[in-house]
Jmol script that loads the backbone (N, CA, C; Angstrom):
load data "model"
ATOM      1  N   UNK A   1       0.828  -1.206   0.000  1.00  0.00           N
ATOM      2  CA  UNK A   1       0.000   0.000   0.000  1.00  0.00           C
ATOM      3  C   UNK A   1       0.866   1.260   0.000  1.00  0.00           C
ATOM      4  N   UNK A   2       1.852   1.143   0.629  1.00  0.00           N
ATOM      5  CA  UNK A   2       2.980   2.522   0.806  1.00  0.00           C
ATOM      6  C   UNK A   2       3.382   2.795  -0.817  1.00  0.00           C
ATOM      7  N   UNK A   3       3.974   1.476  -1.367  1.00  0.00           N
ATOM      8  CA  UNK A   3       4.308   1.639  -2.555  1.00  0.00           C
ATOM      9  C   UNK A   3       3.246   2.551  -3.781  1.00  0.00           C
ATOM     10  N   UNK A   4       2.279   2.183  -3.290  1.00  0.00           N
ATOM     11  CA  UNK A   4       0.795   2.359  -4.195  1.00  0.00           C
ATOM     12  C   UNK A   4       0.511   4.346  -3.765  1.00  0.00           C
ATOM     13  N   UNK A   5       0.695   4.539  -2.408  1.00  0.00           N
ATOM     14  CA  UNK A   5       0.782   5.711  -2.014  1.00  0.00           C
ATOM     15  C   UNK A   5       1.983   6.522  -2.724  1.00  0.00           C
ATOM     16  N   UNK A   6       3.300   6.025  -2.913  1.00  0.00           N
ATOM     17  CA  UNK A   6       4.121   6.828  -3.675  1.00  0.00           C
ATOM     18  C   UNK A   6       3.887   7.019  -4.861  1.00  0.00           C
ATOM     19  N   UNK A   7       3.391   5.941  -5.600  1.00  0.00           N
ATOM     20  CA  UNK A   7       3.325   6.036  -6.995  1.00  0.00           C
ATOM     21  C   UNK A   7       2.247   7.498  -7.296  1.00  0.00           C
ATOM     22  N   UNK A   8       1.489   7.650  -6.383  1.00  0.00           N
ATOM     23  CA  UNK A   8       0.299   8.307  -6.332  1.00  0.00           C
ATOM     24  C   UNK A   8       0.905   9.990  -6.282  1.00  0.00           C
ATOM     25  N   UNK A   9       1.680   9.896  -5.015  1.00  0.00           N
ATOM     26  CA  UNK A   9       2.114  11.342  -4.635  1.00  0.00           C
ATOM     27  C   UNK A   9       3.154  11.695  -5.677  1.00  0.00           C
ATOM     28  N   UNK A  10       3.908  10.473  -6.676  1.00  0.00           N
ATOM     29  CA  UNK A  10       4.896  10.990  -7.778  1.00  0.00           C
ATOM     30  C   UNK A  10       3.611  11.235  -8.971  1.00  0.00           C
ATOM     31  N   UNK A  11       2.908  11.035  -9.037  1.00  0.00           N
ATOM     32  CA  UNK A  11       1.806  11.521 -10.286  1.00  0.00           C
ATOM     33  C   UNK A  11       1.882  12.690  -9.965  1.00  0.00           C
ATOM     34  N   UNK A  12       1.334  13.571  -8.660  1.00  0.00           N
ATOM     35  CA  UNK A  12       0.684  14.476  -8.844  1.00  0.00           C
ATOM     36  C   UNK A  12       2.038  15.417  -8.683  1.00  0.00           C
ATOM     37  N   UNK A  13       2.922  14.892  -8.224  1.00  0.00           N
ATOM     38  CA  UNK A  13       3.888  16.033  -8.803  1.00  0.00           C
ATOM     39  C   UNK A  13       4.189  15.996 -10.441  1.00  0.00           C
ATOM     40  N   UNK A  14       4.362  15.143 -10.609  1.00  0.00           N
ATOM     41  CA  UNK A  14       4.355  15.152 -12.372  1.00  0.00           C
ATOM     42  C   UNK A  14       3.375  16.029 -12.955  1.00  0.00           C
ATOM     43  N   UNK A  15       2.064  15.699 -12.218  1.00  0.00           N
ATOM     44  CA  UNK A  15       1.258  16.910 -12.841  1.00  0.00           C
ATOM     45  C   UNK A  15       1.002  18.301 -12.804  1.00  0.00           C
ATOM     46  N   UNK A  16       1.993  18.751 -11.586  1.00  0.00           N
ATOM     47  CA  UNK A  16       2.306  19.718 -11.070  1.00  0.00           C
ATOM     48  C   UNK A  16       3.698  20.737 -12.345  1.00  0.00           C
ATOM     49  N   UNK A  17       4.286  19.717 -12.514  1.00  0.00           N
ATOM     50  CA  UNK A  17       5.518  19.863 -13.339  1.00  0.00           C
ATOM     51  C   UNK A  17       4.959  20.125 -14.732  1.00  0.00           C
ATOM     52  N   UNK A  18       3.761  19.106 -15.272  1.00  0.00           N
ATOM     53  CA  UNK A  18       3.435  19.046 -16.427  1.00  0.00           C
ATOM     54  C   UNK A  18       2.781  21.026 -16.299  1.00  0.00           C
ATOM     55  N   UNK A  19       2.075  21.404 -15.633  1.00  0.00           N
ATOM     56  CA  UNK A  19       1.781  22.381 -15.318  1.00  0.00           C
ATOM     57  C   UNK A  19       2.622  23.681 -15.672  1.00  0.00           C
ATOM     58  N   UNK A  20       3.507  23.680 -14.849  1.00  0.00           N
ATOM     59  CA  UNK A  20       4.821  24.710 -15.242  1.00  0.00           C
ATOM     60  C   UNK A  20       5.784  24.452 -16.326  1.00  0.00           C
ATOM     61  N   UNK A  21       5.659  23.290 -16.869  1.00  0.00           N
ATOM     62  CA  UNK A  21       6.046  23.064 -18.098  1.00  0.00           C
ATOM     63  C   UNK A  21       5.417  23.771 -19.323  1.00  0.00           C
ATOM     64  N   UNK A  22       4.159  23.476 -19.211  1.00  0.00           N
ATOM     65  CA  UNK A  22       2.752  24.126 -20.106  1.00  0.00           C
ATOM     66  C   UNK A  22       3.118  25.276 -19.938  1.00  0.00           C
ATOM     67  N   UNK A  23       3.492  26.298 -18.844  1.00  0.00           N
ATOM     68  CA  UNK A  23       3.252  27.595 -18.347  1.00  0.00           C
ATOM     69  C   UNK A  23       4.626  28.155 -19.236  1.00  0.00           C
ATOM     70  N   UNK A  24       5.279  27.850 -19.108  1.00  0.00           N
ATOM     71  CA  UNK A  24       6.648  28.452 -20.436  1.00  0.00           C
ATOM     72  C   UNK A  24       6.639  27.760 -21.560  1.00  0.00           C
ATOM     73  N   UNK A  25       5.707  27.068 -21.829  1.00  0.00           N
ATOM     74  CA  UNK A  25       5.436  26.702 -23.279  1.00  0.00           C
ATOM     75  C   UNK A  25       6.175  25.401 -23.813  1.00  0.00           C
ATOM     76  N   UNK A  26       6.526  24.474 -22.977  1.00  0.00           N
ATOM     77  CA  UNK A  26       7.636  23.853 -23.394  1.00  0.00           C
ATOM     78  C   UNK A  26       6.522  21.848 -23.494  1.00  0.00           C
ATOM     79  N   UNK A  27       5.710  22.224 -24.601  1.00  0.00           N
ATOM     80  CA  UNK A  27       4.527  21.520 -24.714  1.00  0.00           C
ATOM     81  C   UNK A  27       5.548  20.116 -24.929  1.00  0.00           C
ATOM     82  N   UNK A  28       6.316  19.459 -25.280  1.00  0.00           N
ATOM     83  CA  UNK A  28       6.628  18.390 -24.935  1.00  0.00           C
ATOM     84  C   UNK A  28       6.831  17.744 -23.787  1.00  0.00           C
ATOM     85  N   UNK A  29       7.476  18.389 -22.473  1.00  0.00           N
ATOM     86  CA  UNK A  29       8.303  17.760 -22.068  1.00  0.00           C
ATOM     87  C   UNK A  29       6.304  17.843 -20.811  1.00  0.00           C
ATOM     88  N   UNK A  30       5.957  19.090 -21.193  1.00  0.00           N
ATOM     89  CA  UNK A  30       4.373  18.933 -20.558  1.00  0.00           C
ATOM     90  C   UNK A  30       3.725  17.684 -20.537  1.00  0.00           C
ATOM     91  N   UNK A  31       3.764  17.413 -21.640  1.00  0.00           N
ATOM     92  CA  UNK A  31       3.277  16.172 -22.804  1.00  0.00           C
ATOM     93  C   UNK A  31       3.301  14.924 -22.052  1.00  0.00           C
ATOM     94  N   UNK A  32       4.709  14.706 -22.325  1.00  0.00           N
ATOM     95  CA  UNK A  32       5.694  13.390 -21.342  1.00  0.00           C
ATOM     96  C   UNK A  32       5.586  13.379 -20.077  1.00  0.00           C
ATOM     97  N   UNK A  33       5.432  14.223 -19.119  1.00  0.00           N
ATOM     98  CA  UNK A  33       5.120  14.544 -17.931  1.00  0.00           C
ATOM     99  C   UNK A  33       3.389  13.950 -17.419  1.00  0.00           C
ATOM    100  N   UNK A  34       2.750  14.510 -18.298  1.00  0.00           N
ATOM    101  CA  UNK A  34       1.123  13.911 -18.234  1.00  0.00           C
ATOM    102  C   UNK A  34       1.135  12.622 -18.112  1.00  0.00           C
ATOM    103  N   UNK A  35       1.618  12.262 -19.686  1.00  0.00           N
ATOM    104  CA  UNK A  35       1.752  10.473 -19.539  1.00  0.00           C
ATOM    105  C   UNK A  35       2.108   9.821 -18.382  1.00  0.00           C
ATOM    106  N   UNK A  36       3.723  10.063 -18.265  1.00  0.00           N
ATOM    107  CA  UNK A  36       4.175   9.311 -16.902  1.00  0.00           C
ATOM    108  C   UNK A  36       3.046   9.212 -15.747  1.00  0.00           C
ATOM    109  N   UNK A  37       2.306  10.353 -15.242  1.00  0.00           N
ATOM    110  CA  UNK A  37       1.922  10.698 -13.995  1.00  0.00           C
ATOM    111  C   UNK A  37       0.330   9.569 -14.446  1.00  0.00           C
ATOM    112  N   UNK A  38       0.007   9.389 -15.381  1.00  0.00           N
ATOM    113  CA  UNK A  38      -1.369   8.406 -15.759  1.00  0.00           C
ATOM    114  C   UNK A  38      -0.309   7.068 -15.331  1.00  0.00           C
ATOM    115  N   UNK A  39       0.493   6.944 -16.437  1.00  0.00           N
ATOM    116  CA  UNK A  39       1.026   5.849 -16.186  1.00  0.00           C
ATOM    117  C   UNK A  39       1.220   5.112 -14.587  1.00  0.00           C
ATOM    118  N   UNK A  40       1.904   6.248 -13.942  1.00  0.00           N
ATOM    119  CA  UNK A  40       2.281   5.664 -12.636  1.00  0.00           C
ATOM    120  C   UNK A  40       0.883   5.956 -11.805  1.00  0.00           C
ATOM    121  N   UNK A  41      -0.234   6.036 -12.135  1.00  0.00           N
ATOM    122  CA  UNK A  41      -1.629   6.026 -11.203  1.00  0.00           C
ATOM    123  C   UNK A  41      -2.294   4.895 -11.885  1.00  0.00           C
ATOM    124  N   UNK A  42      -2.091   4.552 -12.975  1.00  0.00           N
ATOM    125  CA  UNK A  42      -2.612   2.795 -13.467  1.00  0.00           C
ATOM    126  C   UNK A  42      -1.663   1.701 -12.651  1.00  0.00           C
ATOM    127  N   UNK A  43      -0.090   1.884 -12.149  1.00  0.00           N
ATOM    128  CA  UNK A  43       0.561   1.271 -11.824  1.00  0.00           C
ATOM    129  C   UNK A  43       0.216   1.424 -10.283  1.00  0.00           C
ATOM    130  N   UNK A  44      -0.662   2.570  -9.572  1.00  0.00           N
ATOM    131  CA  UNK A  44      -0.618   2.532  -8.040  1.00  0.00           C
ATOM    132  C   UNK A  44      -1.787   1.714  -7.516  1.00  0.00           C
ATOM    133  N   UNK A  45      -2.755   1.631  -8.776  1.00  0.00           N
ATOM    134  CA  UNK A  45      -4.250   1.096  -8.798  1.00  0.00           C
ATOM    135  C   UNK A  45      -3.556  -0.932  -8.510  1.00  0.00           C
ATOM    136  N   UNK A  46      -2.584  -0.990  -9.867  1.00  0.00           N
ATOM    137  CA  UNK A  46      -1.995  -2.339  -9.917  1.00  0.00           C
ATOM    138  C   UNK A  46      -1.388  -2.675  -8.704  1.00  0.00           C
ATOM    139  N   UNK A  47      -0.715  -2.110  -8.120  1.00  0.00           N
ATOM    140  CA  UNK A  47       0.061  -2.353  -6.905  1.00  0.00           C
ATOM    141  C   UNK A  47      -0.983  -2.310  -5.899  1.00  0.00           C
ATOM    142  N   UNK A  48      -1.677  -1.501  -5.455  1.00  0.00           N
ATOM    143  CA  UNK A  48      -2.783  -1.972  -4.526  1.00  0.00           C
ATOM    144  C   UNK A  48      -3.640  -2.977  -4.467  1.00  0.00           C
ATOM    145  N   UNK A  49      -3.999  -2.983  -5.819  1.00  0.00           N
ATOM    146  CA  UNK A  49      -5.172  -3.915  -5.680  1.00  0.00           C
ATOM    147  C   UNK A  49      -4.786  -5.538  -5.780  1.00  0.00           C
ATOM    148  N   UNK A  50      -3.484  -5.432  -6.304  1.00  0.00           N
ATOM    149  CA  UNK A  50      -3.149  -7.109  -6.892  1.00  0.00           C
ATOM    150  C   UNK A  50      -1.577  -7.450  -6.515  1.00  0.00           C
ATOM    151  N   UNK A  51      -1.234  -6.151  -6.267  1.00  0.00           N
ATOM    152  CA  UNK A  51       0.394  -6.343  -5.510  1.00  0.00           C
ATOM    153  C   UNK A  51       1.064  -6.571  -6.733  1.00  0.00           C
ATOM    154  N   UNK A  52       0.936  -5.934  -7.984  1.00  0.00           N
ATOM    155  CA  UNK A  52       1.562  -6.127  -9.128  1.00  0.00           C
ATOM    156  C   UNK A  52       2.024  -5.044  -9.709  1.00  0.00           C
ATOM    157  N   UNK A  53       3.352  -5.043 -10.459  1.00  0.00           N
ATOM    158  CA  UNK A  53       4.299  -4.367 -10.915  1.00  0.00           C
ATOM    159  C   UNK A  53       3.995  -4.410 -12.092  1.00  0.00           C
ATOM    160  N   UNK A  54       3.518  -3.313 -12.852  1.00  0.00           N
ATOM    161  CA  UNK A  54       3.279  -3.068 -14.113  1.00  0.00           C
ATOM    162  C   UNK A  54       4.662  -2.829 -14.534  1.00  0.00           C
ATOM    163  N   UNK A  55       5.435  -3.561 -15.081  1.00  0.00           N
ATOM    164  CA  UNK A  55       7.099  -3.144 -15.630  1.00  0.00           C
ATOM    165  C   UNK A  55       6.883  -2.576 -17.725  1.00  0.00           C
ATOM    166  N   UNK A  56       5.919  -2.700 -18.446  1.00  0.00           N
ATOM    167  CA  UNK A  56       6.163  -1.965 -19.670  1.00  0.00           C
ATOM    168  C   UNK A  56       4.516  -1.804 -20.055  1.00  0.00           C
ATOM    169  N   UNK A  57       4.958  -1.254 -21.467  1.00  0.00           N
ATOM    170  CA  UNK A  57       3.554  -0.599 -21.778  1.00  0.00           C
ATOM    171  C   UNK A  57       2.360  -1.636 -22.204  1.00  0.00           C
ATOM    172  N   UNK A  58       2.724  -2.116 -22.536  1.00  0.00           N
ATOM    173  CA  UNK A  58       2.030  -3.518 -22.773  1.00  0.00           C
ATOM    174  C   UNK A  58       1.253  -4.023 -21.464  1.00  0.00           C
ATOM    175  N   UNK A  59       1.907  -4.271 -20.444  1.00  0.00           N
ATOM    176  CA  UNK A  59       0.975  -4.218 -18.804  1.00  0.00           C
ATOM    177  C   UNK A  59       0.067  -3.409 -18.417  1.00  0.00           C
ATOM    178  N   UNK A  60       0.756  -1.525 -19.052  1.00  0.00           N
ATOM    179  CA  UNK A  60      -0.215  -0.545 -18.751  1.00  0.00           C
ATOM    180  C   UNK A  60      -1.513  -0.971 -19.189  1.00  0.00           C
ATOM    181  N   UNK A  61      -1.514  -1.367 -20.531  1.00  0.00           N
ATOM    182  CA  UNK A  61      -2.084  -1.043 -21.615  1.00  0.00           C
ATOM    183  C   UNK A  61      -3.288  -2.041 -21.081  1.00  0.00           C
ATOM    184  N   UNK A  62      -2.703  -2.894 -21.011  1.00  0.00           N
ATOM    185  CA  UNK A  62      -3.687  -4.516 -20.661  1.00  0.00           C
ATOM    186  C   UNK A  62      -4.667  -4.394 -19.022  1.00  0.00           C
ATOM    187  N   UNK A  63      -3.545  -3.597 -18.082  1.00  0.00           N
ATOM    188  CA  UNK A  63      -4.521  -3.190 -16.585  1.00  0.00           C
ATOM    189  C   UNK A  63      -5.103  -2.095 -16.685  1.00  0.00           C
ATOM    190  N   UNK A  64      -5.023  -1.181 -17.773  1.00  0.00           N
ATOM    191  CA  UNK A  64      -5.935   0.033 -17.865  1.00  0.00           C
ATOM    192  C   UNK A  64      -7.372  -0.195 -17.900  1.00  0.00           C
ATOM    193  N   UNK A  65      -7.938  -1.836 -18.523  1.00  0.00           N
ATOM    194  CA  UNK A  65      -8.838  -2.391 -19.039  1.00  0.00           C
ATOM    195  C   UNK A  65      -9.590  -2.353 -17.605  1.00  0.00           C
ATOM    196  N   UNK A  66      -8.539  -3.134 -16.801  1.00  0.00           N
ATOM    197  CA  UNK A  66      -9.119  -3.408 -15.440  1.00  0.00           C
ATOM    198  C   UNK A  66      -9.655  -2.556 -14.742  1.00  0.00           C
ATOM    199  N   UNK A  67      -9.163  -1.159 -14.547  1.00  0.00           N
ATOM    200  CA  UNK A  67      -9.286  -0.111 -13.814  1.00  0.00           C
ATOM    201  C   UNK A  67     -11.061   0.810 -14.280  1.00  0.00           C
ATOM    202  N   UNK A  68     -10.655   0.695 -15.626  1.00  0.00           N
ATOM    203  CA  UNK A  68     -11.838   1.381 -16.766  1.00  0.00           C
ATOM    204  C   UNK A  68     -12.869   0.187 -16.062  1.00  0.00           C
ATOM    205  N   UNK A  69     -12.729  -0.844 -16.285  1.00  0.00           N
ATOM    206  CA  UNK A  69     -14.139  -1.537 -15.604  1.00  0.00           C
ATOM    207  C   UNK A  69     -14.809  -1.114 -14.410  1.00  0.00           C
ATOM    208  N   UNK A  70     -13.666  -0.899 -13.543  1.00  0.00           N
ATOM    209  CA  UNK A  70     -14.026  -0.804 -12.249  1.00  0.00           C
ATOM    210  C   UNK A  70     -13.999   0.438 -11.708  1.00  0.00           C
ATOM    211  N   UNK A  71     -13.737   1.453 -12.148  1.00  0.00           N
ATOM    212  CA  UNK A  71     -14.268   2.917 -12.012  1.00  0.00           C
ATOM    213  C   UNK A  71     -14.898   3.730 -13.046  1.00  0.00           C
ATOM    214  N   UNK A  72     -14.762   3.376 -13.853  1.00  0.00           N
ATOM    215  CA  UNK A  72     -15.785   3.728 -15.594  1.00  0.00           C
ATOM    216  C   UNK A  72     -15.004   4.004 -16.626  1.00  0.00           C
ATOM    217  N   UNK A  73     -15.419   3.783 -17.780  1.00  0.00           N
ATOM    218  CA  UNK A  73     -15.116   4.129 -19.468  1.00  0.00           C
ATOM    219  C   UNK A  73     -13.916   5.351 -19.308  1.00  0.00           C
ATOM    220  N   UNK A  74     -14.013   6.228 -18.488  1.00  0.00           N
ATOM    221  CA  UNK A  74     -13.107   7.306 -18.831  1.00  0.00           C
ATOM    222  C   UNK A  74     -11.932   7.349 -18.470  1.00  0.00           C
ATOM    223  N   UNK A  75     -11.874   6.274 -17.308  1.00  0.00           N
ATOM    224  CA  UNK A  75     -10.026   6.216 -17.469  1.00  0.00           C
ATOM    225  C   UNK A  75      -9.524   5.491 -18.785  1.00  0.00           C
ATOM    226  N   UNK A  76     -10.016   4.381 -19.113  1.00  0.00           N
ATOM    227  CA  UNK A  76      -9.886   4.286 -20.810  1.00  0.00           C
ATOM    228  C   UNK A  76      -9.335   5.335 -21.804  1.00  0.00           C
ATOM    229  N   UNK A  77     -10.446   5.949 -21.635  1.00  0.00           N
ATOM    230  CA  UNK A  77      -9.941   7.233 -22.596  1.00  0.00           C
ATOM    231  C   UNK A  77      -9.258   8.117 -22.613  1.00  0.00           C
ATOM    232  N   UNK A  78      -8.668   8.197 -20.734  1.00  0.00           N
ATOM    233  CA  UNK A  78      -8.084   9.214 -20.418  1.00  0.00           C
ATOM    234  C   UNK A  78      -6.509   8.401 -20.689  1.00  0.00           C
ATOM    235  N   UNK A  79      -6.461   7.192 -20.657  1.00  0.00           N
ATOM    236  CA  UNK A  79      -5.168   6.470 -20.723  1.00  0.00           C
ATOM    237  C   UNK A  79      -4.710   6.550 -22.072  1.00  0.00           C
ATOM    238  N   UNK A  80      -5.929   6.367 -22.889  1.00  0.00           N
ATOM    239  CA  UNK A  80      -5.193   6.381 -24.526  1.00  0.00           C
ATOM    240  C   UNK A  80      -4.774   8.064 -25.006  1.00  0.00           C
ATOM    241  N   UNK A  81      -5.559   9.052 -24.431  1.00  0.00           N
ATOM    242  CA  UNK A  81      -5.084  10.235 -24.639  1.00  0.00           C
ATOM    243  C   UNK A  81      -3.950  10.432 -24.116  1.00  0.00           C
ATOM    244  N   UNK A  82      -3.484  10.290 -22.792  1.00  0.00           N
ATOM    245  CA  UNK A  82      -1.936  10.143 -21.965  1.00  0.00           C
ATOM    246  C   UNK A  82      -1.228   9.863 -23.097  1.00  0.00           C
ATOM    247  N   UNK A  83      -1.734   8.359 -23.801  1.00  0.00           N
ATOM    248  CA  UNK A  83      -0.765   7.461 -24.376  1.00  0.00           C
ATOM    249  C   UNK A  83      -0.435   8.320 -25.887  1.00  0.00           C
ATOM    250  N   UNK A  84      -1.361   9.181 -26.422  1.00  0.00           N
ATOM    251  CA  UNK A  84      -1.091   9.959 -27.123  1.00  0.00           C
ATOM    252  C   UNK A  84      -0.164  11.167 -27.171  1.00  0.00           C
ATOM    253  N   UNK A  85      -0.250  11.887 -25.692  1.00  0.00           N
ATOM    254  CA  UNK A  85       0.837  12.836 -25.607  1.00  0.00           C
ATOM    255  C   UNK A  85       2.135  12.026 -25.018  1.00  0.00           C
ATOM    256  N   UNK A  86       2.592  10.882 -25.411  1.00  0.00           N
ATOM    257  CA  UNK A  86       4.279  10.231 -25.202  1.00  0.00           C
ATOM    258  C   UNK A  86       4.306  10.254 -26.955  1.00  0.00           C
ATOM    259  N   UNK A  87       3.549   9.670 -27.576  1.00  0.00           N
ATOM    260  CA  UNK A  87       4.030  10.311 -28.956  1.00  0.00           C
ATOM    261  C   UNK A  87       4.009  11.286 -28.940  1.00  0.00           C
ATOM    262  N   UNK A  88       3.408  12.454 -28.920  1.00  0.00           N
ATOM    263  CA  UNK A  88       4.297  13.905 -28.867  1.00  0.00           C
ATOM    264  C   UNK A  88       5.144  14.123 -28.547  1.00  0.00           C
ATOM    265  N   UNK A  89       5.726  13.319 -27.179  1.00  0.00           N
ATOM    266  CA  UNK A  89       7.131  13.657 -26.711  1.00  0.00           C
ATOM    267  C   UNK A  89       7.923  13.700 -27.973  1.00  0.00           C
ATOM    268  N   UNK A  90       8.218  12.581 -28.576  1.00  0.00           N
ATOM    269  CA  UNK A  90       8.924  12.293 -29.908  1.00  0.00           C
ATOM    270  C   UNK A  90       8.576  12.848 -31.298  1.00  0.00           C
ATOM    271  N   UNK A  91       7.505  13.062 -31.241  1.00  0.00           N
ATOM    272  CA  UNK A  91       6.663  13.215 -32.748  1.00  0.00           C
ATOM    273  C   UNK A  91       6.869  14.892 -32.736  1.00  0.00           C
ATOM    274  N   UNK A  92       6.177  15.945 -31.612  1.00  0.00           N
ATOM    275  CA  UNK A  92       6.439  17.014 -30.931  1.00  0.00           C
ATOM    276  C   UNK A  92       5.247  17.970 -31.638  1.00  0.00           C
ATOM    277  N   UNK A  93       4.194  17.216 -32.158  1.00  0.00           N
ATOM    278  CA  UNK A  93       2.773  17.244 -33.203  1.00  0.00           C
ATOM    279  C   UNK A  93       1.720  17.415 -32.236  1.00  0.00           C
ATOM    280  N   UNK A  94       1.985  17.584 -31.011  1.00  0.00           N
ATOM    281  CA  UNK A  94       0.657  17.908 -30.452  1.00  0.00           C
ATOM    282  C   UNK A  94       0.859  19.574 -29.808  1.00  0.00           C
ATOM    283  N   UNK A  95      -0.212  19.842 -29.056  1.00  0.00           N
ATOM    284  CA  UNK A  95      -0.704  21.756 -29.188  1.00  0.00           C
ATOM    285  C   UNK A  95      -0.503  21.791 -27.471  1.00  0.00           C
ATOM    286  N   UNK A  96      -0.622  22.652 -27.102  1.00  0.00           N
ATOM    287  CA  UNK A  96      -0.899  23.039 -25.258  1.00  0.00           C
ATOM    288  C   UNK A  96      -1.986  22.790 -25.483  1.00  0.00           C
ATOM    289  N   UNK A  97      -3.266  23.077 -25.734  1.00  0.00           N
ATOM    290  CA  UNK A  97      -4.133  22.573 -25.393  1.00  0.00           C
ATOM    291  C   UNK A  97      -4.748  21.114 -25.713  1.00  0.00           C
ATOM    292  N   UNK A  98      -3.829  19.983 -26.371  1.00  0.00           N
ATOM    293  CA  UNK A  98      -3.892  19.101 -25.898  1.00  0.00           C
ATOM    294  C   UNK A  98      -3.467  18.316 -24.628  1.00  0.00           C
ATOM    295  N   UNK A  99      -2.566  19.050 -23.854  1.00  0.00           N
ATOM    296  CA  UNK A  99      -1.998  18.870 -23.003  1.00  0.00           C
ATOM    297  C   UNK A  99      -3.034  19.366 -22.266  1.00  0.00           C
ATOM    298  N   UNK A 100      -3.035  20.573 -21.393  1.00  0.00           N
ATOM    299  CA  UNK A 100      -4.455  21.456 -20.840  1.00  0.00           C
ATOM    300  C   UNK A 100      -5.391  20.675 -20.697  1.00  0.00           C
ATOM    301  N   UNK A 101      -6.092  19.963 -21.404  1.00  0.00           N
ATOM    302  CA  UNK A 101      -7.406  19.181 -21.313  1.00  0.00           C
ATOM    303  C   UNK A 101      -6.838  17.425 -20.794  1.00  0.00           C
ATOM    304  N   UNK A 102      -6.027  16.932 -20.996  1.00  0.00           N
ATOM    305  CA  UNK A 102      -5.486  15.947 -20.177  1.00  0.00           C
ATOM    306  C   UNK A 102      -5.331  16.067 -18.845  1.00  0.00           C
ATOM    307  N   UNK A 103      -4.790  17.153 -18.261  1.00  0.00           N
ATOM    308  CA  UNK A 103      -4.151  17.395 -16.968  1.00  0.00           C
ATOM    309  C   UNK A 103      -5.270  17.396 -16.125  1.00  0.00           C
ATOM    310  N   UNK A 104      -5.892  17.879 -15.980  1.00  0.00           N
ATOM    311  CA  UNK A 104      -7.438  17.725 -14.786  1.00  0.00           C
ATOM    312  C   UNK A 104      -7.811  16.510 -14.740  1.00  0.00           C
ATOM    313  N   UNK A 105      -8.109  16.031 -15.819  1.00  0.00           N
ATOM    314  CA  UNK A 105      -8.838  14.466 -15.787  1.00  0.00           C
ATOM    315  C   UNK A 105      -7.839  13.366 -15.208  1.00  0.00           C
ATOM    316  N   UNK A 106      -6.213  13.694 -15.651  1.00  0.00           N
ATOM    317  CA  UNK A 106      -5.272  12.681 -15.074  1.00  0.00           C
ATOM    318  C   UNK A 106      -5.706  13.388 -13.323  1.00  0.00           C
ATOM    319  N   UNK A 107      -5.327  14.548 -13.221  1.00  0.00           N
ATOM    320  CA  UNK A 107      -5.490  14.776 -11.580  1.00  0.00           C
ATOM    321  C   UNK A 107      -6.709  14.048 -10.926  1.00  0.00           C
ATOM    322  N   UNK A 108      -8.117  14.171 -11.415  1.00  0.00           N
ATOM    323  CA  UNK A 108      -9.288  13.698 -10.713  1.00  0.00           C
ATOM    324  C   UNK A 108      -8.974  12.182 -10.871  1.00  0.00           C
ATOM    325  N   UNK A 109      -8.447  11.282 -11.775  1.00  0.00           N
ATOM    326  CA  UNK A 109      -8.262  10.284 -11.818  1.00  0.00           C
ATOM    327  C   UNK A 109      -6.933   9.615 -10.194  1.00  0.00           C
ATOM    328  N   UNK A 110      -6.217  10.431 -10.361  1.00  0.00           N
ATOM    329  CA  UNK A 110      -5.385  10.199  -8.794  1.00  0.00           C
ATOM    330  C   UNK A 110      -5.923  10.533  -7.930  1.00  0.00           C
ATOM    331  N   UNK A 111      -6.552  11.222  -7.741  1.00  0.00           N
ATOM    332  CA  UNK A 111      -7.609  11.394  -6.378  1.00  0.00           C
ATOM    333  C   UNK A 111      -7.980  10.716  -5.776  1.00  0.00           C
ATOM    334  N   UNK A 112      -8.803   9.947  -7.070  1.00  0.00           N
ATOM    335  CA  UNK A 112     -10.064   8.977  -6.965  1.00  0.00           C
ATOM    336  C   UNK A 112      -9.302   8.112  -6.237  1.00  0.00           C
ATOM    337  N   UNK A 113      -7.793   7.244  -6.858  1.00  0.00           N
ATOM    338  CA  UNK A 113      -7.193   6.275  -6.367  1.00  0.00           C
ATOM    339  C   UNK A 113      -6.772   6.443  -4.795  1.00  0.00           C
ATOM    340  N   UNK A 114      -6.214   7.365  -4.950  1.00  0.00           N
ATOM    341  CA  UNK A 114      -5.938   7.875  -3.895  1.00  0.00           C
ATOM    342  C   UNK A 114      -6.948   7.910  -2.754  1.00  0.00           C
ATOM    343  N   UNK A 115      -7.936   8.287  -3.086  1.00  0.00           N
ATOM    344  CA  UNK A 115      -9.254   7.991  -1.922  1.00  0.00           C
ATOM    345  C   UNK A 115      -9.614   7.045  -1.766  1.00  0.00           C
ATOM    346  N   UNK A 116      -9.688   6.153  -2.719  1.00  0.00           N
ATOM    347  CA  UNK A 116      -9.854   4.459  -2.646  1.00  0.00           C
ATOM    348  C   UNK A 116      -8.607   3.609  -1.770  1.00  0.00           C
ATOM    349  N   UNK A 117      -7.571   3.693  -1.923  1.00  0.00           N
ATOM    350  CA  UNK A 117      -6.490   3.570  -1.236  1.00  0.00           C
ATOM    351  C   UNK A 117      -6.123   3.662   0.466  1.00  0.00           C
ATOM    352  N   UNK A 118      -6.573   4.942   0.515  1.00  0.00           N
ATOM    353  CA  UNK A 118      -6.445   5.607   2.000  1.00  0.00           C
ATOM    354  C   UNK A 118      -7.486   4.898   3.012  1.00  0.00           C
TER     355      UNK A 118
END
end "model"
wireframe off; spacefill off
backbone 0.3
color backbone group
């Protein structure tokens, strides 16, 4: 559970970062920042609930399913959009306000865990 608690409190600094990243314009590294912080709140959900180590994307990808069942459709969507701004990291094709509209929904999404957790 501690583990599941860190993963949680490193999201929301990520999203904190993704934040001031956005704020000087530096929409990639914003981008990459979003992702990670989804990523590691699908991995705090995994570690709590099943004591499992999501180690690549392929795990994300496959326990995101799990999570979307069991709290609704929109972490789904909110995971494949994440999963969209890490190709931007590289690609560098996405806008701030694709970023902007990710960041709240990843935050309410750690919350949630986070309240479930505690």
């Amino acid at each position: 559970e501690d583990k599941a608690k860190e993963y949680i409190k490193a999201s929301l600094e990520l999203l904190s970062q993704a934040r001031d990243e956005l704020a000087k314009g530096n929409i990639r590294q914003a981008a990459e920042k979003t992702w990670g912080a989804v990523a590691l709140i699908i991995k705090a959900y995994a570690y709590w609930k099943d004591g499992r180590r999501l180690k690549s994307h392929r795990d994300l990808w496959e326990y995101k399913d799990r999570v979307a069942d069991e709290l609704g459709g929109w972490v789904g969507r909110l995971f494949r959009e994440a999963s969209g701004l890490h190709v931007c990291f590289y690609e560098s094709w996405c806008r701030g306000r694709d970023v902007e509209e990710v960041i709240p929904e990843a935050e309410k999404l750690a919350k949630k865990i986070e309240e479930t957790i505690d």
